[in-house]
C-alpha positions as CSV (number, residue, x, y, z in Angstrom):
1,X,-12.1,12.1,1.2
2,X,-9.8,14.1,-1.3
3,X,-6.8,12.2,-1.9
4,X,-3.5,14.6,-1.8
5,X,-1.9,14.5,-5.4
6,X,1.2,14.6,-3.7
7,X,2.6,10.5,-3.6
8,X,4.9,10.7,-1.1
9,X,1.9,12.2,0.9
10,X,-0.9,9.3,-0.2
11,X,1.4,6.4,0.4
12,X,2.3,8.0,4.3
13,X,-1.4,8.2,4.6
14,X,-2.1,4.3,3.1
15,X,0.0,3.2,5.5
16,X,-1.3,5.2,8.4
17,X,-4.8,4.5,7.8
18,X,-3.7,0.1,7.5
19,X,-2.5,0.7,10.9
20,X,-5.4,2.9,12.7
21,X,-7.5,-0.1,10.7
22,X,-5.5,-3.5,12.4
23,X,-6.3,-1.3,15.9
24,X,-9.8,-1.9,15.5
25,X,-9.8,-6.1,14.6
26,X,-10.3,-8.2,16.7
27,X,-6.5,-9.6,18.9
28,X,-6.9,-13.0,16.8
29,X,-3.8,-15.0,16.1
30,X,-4.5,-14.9,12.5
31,X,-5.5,-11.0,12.7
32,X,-2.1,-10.3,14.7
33,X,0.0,-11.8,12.3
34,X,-1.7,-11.0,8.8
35,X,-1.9,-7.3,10.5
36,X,2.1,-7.6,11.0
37,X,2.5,-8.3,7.0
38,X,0.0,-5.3,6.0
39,X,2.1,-3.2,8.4
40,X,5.4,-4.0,6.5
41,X,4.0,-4.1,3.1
42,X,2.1,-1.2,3.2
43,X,4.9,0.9,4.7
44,X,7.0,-0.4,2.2
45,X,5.1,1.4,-0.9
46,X,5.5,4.7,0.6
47,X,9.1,4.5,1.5
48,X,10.4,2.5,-1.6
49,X,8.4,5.4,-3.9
50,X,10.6,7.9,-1.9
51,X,13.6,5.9,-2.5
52,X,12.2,5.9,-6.4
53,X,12.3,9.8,-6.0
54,X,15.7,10.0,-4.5
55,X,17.0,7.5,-8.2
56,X,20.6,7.3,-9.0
57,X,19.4,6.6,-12.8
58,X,16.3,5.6,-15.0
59,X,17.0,2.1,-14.0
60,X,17.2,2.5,-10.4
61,X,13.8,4.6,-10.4
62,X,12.3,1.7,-12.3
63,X,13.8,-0.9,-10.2
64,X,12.7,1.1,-7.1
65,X,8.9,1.7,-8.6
66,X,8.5,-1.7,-9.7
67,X,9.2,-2.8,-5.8
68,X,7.0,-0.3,-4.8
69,X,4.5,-1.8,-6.9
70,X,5.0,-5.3,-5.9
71,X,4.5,-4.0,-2.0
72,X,1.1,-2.6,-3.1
73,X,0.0,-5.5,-4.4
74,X,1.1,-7.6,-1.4
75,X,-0.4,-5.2,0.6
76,X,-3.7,-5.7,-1.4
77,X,-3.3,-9.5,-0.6
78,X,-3.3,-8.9,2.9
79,X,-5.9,-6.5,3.1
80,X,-7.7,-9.0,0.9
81,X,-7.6,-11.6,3.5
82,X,-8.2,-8.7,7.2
83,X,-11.1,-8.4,4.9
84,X,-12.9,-11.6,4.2
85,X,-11.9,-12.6,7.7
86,X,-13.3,-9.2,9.3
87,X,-16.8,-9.1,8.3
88,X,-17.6,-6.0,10.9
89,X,-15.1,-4.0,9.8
90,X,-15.6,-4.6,5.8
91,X,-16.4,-0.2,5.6
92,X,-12.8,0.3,6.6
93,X,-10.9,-2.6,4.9
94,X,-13.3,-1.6,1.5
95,X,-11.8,2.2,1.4
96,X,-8.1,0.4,2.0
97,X,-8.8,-1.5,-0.7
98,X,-9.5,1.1,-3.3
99,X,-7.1,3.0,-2.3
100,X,-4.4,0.2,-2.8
101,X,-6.0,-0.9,-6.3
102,X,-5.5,3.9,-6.9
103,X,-1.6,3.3,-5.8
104,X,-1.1,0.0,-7.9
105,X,-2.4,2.1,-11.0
106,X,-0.6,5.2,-10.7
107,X,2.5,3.2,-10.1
108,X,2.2,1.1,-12.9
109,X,1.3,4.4,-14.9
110,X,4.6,6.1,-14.0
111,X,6.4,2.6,-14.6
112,X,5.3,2.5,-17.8
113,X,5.6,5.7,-18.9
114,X,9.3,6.3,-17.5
115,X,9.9,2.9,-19.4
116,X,9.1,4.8,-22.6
């Protein structure tokens, strides 16, 4: 799949894809509620980048990437867990979790190199 280099784009698409992925587990307690986090945290990385975009100074885009960061790497943590716990749909959870180790990197690239 060609990822768009457009962010805004990538991160609506992470988070759309978590939630097409928690359709097809299984209605578990644990799956229901670990599903609810990946929902919020993985929305979360797209729409605190756009807040990044939208910075009222170097220090709020930093602030708001670094949140955006954190998110992702909450959202890998839940993933993380859909995953060991969701042997039958590993194919699914295994692109998520690429692309959520992509967004952690660029994010930490742009972080760093704003910080500069």
């Amino acid at each position: 799949m060609n990822k768009p280099y457009n962010l805004e784009e990538r991160t609506f698409l992470f988070a759309k894809e978590c939630r097409n992925y928690i359709r097809t587990l299984p209605k578990t307690t644990s799956n229901l509620e670990d599903g609810k986090q990946l929902i919020r945290s993985s929305g979360s990385v797209g729409a605190n980048y756009i807040e990044a975009n939208e910075k009222l100074g170097d220090k709020d885009l930093i602030f708001r990437l670094k949140i955006s960061r954190k998110e992702a790497k909450e959202s890998k943590f839940w993933l993380r867990l859909l995953h060991e716990l969701n042997p039958d749909q590993k194919t699914l959870s295994d692109s998520l979790l690429f692309e959520i180790e992509e967004l952690r990197k660029i994010l930490s690239v742009i972080i760093t190199k704003t910080s500069k």
